[in-house]
N, C-alpha and C positions, 0 to 999 in steps of 0.2 A: 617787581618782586615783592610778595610781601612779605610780613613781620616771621614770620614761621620759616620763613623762605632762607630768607639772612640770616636768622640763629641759627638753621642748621646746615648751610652754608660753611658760617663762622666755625661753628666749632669742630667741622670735617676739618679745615683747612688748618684749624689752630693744633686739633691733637696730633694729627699727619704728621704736622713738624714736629712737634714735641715728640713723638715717636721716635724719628727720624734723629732727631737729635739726640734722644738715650740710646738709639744703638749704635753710632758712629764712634762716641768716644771708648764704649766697649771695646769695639774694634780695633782704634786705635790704644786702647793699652795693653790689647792684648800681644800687637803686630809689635807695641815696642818693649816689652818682655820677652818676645821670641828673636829681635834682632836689635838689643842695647849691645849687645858684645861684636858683633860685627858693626857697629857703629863706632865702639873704644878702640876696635882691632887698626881700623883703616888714620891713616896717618896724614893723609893726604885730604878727606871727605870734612864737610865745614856745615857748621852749624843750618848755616841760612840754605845748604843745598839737600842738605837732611829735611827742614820744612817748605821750601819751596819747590826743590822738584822730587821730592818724595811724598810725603805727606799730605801738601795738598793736591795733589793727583790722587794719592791714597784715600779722602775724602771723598774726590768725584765719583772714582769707581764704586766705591762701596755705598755711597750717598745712591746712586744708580741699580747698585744691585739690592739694595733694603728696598725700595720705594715701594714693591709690591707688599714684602709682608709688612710696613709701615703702615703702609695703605690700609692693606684688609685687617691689623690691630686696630688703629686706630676708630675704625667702622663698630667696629663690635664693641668697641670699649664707648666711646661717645652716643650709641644706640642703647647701648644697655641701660645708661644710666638714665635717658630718655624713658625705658620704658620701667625701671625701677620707681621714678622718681612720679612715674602714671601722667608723664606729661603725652606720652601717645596716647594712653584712655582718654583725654581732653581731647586728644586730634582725632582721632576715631568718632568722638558722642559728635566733634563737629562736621559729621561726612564726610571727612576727609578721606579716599580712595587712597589704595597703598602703593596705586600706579600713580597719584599726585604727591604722594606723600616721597616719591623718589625723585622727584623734579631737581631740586636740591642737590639731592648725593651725586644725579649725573652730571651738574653742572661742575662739581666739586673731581667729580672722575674727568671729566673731559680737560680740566685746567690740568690734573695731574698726566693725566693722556699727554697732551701736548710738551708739557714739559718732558717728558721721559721720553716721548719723540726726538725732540731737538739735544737730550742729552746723548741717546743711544746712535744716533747718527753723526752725530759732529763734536760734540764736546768730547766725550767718553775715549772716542779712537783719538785723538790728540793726544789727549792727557796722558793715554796707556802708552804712547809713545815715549814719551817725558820720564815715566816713571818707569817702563822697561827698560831703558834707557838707562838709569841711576840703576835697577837691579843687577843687570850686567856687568856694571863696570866694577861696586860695589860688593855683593852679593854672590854672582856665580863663579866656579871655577871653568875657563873657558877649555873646553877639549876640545881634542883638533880634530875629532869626528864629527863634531856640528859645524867647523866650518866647511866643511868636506860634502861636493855634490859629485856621488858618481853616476856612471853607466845614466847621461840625462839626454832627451833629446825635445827637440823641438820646430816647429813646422813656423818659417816667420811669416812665407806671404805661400800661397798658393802653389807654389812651384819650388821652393824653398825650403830646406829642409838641413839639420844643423844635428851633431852628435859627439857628445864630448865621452870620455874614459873616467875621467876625474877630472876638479876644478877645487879650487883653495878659497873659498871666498873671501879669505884675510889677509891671504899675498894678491889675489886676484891674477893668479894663475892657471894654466892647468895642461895638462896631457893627454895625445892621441884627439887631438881634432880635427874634424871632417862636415864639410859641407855638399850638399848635392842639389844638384838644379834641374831638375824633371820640367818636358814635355808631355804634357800628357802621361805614358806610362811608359813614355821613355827619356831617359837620362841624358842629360846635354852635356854638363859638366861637372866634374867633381875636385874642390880643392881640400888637401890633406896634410897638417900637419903635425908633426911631436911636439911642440909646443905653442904655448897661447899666451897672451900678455896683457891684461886690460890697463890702457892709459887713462886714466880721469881726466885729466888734463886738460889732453887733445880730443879725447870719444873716442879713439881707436883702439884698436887691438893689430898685436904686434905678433907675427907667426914665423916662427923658425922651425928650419929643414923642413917646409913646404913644396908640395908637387902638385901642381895642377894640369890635370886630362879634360882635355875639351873631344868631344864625340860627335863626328861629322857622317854622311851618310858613306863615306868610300872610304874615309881614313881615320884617324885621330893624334891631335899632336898631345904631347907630352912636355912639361915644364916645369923645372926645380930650381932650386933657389937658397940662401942662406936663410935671410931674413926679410920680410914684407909689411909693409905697416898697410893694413885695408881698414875700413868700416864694414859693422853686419848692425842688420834693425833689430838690434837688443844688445841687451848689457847685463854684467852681473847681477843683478838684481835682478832678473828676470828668471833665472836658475833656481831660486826658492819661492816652493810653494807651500811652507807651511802656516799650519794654518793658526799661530802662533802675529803672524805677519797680518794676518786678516782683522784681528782685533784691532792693531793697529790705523787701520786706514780709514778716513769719513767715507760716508757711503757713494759719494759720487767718486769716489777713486776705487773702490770695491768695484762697483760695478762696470767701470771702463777695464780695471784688470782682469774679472772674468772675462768680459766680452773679447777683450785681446787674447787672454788665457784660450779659450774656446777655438778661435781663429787657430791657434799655433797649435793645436792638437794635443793639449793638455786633456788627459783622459777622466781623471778625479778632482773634478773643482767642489766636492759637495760639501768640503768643511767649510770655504768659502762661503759657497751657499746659504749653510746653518745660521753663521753668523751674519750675512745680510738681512734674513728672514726676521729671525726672533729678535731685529732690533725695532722690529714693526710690531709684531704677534706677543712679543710680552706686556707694551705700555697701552696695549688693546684689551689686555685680561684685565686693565683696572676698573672696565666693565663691570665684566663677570665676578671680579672680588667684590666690588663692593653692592651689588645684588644679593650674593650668596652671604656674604656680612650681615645686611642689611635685614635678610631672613630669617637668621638663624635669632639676630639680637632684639628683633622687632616684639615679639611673645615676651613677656615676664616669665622667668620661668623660676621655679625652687632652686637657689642653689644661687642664685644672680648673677653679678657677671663672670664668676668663675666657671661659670659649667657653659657659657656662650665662649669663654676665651679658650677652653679645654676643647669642645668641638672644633672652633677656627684654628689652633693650629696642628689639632688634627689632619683638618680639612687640605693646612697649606704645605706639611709637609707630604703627605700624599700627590699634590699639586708640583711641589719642586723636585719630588721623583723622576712623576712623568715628564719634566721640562727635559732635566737632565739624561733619562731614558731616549729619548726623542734625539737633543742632542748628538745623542753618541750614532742610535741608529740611524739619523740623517746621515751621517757624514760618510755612512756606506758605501762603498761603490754601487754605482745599481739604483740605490733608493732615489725616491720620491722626497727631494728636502724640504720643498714647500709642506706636501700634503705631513709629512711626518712632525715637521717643527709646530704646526697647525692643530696637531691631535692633541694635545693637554689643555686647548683655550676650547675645541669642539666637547670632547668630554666633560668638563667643567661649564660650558656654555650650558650644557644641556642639564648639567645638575641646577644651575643656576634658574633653566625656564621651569622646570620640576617645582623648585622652593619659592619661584615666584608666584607658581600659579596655587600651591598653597595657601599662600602668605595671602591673597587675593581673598580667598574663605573666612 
């Protein structure tokens, strides 16, 4: 690497932070101005769990969600001053190409790549654990319509097939449940009852006023009961699918729940989806940012680096529109989540090869 290589290396990687670092504690004074009073309120909440399992989770997530507009400041502001200061005029009269001249920056993009990989994947859904975790107990007021799944059903193997009325996620109870066990397209046996009881315990589930009909080719017997303790292949947790829960999970657990999800005849996994994708598709655009950075700051222009930092967050709030846009219409029933989560990095990709091949002239 040479001498040109490591300076602007260095100084991607130095203002990035510094970036990074001026907008986390914004954040955090803002988060504790909106909730010092529910911090004074609670009687029971302690100092050390207020900064360890609030805050710093609060860090991670929001450290994770800057890193793009960190990223593409930082570019503009470290480039500009490059070309203010006509230390690019010197790199230019030495031929230096503007496709060599980003050697550097991609090396600098691919270090932050990687990290925002390994945070979007595994750090980030832990943490959100931790800290949802402290919101709820803290924070929200719990009503009894979110712990509440009605009218849900679900397909566990092939021939299997399961239907609750309602269920309690917080007593882990519930009523009017019925299971059915299909041949082909016809019914073997079905068991029925008013009530349901999930044991942690044991792993079982406890079902009162139960009758089960088993369907034979000449006859069928019938059989009822008080109370039955059985096993079924799922459990409470397996009843929510929001997509609130999906932020939560690292990506190799995401991706075994859809594939189970998918199996049991879950009809709308596509919030799911959203959030498995753009854990990939966003620390991929620090690409595209810092090309499009790189473009706009690379020219001296009138006006210096205020009229480069005025275009860039132009640029990024139009950018975190369509992320957000994207989001929402992924999560459609019907849509395309890949292709649609995809469409703010392809759009911008393409603004990106536009200012490159510019910049090239």
């Amino acid at each position: 690497m040479k001498i040109i290589d490591s300076y602007i290396l260095k100084r991607y990687l130095v203002t990035f932070i510094f970036t990074l670092l001026i907008l986390i504690p914004i954040a955090i004074a803002i988060n504790i101005a909106e909730k010092i009073d529910k911090f004074l309120a609670s009687d029971t909440i302690t100092l050390f769990e207020i900064i360890n399992d609030y805050y710093l989770n609060f860090i991670i997530y929001y450290a994770n969600t800057f890193m793009p507009l960190a990223l593409f400041v930082a570019v503009i502001v470290f480039t500009s001053k490059l070309s203010n200061n006509t230390e690019i005029v010197a790199i230019n009269n030495a031929r230096v190409s503007f496709t060599r001249f980003l050697y550097p920056y991609f090396i600098g993009a691919t270090l932050v790549t990687i990290l925002a990989l390994v945070m979007n994947h595994f750090v980030v859904p832990n943490s959100s654990k931790v800290r949802r975790k402290f919101e709820k107990t803290y924070f929200e007021i719990s009503k009894y319509g979110d712990n509440m799944v009605k009218d849900f059903s679900l397909q566990l193997t092939d021939s299997t097939y399961i239907f609750i009325q309602s269920f309690d996620l917080k007593r882990n109870t519930g009523y009017n449940f019925s299971t059915e066990v299909y041949d082909g397209n016809k019914i073997k046996s079905k068991l029925t009852a008013n009530y349901i009881s999930w044991n942690e315990k044991d792993s079982t589930f406890k079902l009162s006023n139960y009758k089960i009909r088993r369907i034979y080719k000449k006859r069928d017997s019938i059989f009822s009961g008080i109370n039955i303790d059985t096993v079924f292949a799922f459990t409470p947790k397996d009843l929510v699918y929001r997509a609130a829960l999906a932020q939560e999970m690292p990506s190799d657990e995401l991706i075994t729940f859809i594939n189970l999800s998918k199996k049991r005849g879950v009809k709308n996994l596509n919030a799911h989806l959203v959030e498995l994708y753009k854990r990939t598709s966003l620390p991929i655009s620090s690409y595209i940012l810092t090309i499009i950075a790189v473009a706009l700051a690379f020219k001296k222009r009138r006006g210096g680096t205020g009229v480069n930092l005025a275009l860039g967050f132009g640029l990024m709030f139009i950018y975190i529109f369509f992320l957000k846009v994207s989001e929402v219409l992924g999560a459609v029933a019907g849509a395309n989540s890949l292709l649609t989560v995809w469409v703010p990095n392809f759009v911008f990709g393409t603004l990106a090869l536009y200012l490159f091949y510019n910049a090239r002239k």
